[in-house]
C-alpha positions as CSV (number, residue, x, y, z in Angstrom):
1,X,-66.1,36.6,41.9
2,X,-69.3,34.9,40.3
3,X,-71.4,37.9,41.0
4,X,-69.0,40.3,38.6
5,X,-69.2,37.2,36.4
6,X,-72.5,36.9,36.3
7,X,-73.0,41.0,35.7
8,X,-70.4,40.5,32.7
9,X,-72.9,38.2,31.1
10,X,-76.3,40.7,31.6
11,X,-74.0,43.4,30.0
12,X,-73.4,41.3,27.4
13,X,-77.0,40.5,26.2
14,X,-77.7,44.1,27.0
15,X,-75.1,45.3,24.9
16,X,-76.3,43.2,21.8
17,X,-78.8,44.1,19.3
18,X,-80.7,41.0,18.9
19,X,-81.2,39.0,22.1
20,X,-83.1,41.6,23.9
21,X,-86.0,41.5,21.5
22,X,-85.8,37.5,21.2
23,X,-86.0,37.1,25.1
24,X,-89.6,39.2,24.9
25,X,-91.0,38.3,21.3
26,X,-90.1,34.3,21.0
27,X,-92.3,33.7,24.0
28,X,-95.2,35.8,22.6
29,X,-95.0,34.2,19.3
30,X,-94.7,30.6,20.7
31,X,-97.7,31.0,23.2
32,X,-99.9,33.8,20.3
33,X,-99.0,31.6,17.1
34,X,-98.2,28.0,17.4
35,X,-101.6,26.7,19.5
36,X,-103.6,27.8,15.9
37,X,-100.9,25.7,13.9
38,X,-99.5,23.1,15.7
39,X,-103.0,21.3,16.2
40,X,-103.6,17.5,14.6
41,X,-107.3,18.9,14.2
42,X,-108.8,18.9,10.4
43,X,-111.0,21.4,10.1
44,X,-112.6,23.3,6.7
45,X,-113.7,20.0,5.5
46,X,-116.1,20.5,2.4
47,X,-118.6,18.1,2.2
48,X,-121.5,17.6,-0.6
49,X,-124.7,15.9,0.3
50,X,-126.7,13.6,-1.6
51,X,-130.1,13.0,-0.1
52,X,-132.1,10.6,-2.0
53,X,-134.9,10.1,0.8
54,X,-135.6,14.2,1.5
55,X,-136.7,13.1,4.7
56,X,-137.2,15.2,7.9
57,X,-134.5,13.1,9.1
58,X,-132.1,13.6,6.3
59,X,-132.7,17.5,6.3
60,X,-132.0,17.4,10.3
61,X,-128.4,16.0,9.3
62,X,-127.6,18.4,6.7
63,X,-128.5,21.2,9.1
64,X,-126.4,19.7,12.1
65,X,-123.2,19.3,9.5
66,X,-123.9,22.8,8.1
67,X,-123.9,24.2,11.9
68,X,-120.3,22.2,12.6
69,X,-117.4,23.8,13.1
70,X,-115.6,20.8,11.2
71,X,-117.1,21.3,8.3
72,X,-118.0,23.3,5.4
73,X,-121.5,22.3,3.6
74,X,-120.9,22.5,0.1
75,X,-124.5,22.0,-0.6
76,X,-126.7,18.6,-1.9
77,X,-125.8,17.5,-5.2
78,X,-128.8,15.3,-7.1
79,X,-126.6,12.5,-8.1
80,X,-123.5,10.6,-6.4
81,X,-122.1,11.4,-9.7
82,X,-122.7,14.9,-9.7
83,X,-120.9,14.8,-6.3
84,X,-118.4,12.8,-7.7
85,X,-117.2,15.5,-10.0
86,X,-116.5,17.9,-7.2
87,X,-114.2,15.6,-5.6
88,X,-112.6,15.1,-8.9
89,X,-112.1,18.8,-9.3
90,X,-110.8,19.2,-5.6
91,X,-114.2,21.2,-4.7
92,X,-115.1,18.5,-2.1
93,X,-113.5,16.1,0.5
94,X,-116.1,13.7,1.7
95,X,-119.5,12.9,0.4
96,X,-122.8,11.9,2.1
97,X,-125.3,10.1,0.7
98,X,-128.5,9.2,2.3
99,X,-130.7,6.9,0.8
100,X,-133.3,4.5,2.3
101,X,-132.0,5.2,5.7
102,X,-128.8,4.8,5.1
103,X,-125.9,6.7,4.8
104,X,-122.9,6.3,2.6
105,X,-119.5,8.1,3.4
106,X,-117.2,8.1,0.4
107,X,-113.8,10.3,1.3
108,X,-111.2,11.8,-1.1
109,X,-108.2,10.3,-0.1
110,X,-105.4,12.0,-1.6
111,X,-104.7,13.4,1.6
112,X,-105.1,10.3,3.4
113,X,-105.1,12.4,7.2
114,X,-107.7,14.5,5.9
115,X,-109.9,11.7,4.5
116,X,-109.8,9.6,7.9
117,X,-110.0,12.5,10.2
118,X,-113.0,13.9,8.3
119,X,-114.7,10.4,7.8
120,X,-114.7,10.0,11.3
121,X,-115.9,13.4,12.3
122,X,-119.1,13.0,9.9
123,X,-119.5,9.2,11.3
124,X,-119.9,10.9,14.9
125,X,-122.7,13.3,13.3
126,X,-124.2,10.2,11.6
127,X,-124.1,7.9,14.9
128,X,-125.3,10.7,17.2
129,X,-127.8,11.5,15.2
130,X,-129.1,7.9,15.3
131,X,-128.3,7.4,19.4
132,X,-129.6,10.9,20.1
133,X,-126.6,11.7,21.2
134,X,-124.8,14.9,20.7
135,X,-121.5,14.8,18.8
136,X,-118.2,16.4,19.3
137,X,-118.1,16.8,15.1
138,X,-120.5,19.6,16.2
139,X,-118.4,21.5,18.8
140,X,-121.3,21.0,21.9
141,X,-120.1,17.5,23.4
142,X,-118.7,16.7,26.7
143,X,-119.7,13.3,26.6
144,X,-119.9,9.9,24.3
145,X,-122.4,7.2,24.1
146,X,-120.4,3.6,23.6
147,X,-122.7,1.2,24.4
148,X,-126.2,0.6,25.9
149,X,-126.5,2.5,29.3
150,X,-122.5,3.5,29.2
151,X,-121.4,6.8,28.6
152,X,-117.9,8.2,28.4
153,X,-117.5,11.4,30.1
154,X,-114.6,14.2,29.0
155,X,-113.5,15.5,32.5
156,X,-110.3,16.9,31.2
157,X,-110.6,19.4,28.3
158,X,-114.3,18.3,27.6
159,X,-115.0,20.4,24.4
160,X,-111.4,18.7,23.0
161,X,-109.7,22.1,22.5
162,X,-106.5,21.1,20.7
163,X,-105.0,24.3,22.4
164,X,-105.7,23.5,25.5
165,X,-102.9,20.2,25.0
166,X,-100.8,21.9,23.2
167,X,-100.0,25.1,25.5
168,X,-98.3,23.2,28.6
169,X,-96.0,21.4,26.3
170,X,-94.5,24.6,24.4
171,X,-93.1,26.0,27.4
172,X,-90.6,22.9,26.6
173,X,-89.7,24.6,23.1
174,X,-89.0,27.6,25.0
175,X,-87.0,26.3,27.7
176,X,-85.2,24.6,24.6
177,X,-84.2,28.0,22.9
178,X,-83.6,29.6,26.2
179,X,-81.4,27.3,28.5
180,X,-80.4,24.8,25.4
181,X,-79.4,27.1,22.7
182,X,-78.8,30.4,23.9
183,X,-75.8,29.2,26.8
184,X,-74.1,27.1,24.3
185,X,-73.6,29.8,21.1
186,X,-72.9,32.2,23.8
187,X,-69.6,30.0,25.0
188,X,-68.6,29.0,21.4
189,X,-68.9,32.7,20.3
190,X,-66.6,33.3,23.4
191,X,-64.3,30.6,21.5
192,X,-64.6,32.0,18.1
193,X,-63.2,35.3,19.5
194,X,-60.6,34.6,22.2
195,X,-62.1,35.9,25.0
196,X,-62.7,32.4,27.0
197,X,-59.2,32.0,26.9
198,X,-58.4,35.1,29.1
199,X,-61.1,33.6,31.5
200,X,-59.4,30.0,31.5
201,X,-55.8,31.7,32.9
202,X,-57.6,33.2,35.8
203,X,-57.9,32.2,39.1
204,X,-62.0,31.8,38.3
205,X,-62.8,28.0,39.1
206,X,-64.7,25.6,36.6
207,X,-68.0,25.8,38.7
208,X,-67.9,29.7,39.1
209,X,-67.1,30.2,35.1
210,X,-70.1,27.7,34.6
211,X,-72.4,29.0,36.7
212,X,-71.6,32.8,35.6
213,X,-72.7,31.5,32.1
214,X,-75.9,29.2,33.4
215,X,-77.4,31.4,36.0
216,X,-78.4,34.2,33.9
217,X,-80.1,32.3,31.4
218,X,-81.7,30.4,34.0
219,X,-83.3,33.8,35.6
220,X,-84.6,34.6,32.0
221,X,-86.1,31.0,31.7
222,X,-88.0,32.5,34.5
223,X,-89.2,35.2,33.5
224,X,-90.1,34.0,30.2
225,X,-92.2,31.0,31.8
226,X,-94.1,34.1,33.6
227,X,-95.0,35.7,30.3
228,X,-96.1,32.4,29.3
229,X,-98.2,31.8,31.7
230,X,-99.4,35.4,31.9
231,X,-100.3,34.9,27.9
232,X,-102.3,31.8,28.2
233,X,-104.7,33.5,30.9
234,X,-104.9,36.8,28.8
235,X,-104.8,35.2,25.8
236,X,-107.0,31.3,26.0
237,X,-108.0,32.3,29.6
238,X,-106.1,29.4,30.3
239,X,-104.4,29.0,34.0
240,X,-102.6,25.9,36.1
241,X,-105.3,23.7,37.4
242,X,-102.5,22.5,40.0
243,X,-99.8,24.2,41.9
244,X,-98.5,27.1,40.3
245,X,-95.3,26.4,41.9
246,X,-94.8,23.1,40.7
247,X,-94.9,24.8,37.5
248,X,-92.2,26.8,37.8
249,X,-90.0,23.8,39.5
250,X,-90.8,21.6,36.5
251,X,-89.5,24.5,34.4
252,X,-86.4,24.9,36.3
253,X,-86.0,20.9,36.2
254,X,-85.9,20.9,32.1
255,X,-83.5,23.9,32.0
256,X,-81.0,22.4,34.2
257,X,-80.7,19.9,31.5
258,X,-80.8,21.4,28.4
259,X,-78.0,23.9,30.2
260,X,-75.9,21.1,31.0
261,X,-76.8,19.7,27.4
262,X,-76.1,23.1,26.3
263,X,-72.6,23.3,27.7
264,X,-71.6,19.5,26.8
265,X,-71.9,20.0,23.3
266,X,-70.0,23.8,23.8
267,X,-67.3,22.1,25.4
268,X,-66.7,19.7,22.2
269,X,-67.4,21.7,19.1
270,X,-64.8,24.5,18.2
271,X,-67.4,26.1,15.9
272,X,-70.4,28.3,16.5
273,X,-71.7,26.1,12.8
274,X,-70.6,23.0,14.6
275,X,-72.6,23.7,17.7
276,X,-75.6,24.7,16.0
277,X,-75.5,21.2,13.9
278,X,-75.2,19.1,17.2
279,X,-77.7,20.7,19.1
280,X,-80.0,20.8,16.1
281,X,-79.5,16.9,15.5
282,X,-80.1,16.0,19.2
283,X,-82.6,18.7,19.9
284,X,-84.9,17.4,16.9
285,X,-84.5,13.4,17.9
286,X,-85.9,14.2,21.9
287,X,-88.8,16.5,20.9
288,X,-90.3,14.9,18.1
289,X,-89.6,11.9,20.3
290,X,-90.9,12.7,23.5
291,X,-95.1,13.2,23.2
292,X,-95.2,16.9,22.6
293,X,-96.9,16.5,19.0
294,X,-98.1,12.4,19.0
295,X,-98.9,10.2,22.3
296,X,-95.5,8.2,22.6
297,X,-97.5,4.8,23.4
298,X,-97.8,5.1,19.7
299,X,-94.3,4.5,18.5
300,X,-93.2,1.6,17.8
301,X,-91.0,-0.5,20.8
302,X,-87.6,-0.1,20.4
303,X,-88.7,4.1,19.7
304,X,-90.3,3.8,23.2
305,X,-87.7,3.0,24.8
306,X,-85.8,6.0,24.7
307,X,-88.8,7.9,26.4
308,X,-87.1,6.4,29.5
309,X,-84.1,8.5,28.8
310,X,-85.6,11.5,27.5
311,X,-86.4,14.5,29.7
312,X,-88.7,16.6,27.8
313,X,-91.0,13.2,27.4
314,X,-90.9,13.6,31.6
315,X,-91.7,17.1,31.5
316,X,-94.3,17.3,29.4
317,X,-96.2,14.2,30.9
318,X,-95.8,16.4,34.3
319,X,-96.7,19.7,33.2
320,X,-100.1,18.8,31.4
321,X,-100.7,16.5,34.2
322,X,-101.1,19.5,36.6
323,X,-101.6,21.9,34.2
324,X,-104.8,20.6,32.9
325,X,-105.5,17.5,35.2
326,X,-105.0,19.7,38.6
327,X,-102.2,17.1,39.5
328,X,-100.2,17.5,42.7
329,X,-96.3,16.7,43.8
330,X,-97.2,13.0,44.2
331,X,-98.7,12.6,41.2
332,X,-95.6,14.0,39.2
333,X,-93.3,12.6,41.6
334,X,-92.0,10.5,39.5
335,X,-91.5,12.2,36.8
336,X,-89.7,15.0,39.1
337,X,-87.1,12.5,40.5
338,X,-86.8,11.3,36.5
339,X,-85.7,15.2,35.9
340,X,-83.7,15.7,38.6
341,X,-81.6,12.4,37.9
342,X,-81.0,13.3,34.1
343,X,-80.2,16.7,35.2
344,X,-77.4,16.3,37.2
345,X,-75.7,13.3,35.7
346,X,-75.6,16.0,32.1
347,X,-74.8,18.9,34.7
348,X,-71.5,16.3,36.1
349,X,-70.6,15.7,32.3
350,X,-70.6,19.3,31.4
351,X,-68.6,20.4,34.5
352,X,-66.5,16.9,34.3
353,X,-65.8,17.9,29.9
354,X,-65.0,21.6,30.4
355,X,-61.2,21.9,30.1
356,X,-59.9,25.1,32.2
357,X,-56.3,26.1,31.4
358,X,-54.8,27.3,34.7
């Protein structure tokens, strides 16, 4: 019975227009597009120079911040004044002034992100270039001088490619549309037009009808993780320092969830509008919530809390942990059991809140 089921939901996305081309172009736009945007880097930063001591050091820092990737050298201004003009007119962001050795960082901070970020970018120039020491600012680093004889080395992600952080953590937004979204406006569209109520006076139990509707979405959360995966080596050269297959049983993890999420909130709303609203509500709250854009140790407490509850925080501490780190099974372990105890307690709910007319 659940294999006709399940072929009655492939003909259905076969059958329609849109989902087709979602299934292959939202994971090629998520993996091609979001790791140039979604990045806390600051980058085109235009800075003016005034250089009061025309020294040989002095010229040696206005050729290492021309040569940055951070920055863009907006040339040397005679006076801070004259400087001070072009960040009145919006022409520059930070100025440098050097004079009798020292250096003076003055910021424009309108856009206080850009100011801090940027400031702290041209204070790495300035530092190295007192220590010796080659700076990140300047795109070559893979290592940091904090002290007399103590050096901080980068082992993971060395040349801090904001990409390289960001890739792991969007298969989550995928799983999201693919397990989460797409189950759940598939059974209240099946509301909306009657048909689940020819379903729910058949001899079909609650498990079969359930898994007929999960199981397909679940075998396109697989291949879409493949294309994924297959676009960050094409694309970033990018590939899983760890286990490939733990990869893939991270993936399948997260999508048991947000299925089970998926079908909960199906269950309760009577609308394809309403669904959309709930989903969006609770879908919002765990990512923005859960690490994949900020590190969560920054929230505030009682926001932390709800880390300990939230699945995709689990997942994407797992997946860049062997993604970029080379992490094993016992090193996600607990994150693993975290997913697989979330996951079925939503996946009882969803089969416990799905009323079947028989």
């Amino acid at each position: 019975m659940i294999k006709f089921l399940i072929q009655k939901e492939f003909l259905q996305i076969r059958r329609n227009a849109f989902l087709p081309r979602l299934i292959v172009m939202f994971p090629v736009v998520i993996m091609c597009v979001m790791p140039w945007v979604m990045q806390m880097e600051v980058k085109n930063i235009r800075v003016d120079v005034v250089d009061i001591d025309h020294s040989v050091e002095s010229q040696r820092m206005v050729r290492r911040i021309a040569a940055s990737n951070y920055f863009i050298f907006n040339g040397q201004r005679a006076t801070y004044a004259e400087a001070m003009k072009d960040i009145e007119k919006g022409r520059a962001d930070i100025i440098l002034e050097i004079r009798d050795g020292r250096y003076l960082i003055a910021a424009n901070a309108v856009n206080g992100t850009k100011g801090a970020i940027g400031s702290s970018y041209l204070n790495q120039i300035v530092v190295s270039s007192a220590t010796g020491v080659s700076s990140s600012a300047a795109g070559v680093s893979t290592s940091l001088s904090v002290g007399e004889g103590a050096v901080v080395r980068l082992l993971y992600n060395p040349h801090q490619d904001y990409k390289l952080f960001m890739i792991p953590a969007l298969l989550a937004i995928v799983m999201m549309l693919m397990t989460g979204f797409l189950p759940t406006l598939n059974i209240v569209g099946e509301k909306e037009a009657g048909t689940i109520e020819q379903i729910n006076v058949t001899p079909v139990s609650k498990w079969a009808f359930i898994l007929s509707k999960l199981i397909p979405y679940w075998l396109i959360a697989l291949f879409v993780v493949t294309v994924c995966l297959l676009l960050a080596w094409l694309v970033y050269g990018l590939t899983p320092a760890g286990p490939l297959w733990l990869v893939y049983v991270l993936a399948m993890l997260l999508a048991l969830f947000f299925s089970s999420f998926g079908l909960i909130i199906s269950n309760y709303s009577d609308t394809m509008q309403q669904a959309i609203f709930v989903m969006w509500f609770f879908i919002v709250c765990i990512m923005l919530l859960s690490g994949l854009f900020t590190p969560t140790r920054s929230m505030p407490d009682w926001a932390y809390l709800t880390t300990y509850v939230n699945p995709m925080h689990y997942f994407i501490d797992a997946i860049r942990t062997v993604f970029i780190r080379g992490g094993g099974f016992r090193d996600v372990a607990h994150q693993v059991l975290a997913l697989i105890a979330i996951g079925l307690f939503m996946a009882a709910w969803a089969v416990r809140s799905y009323k079947k007319n028989s």
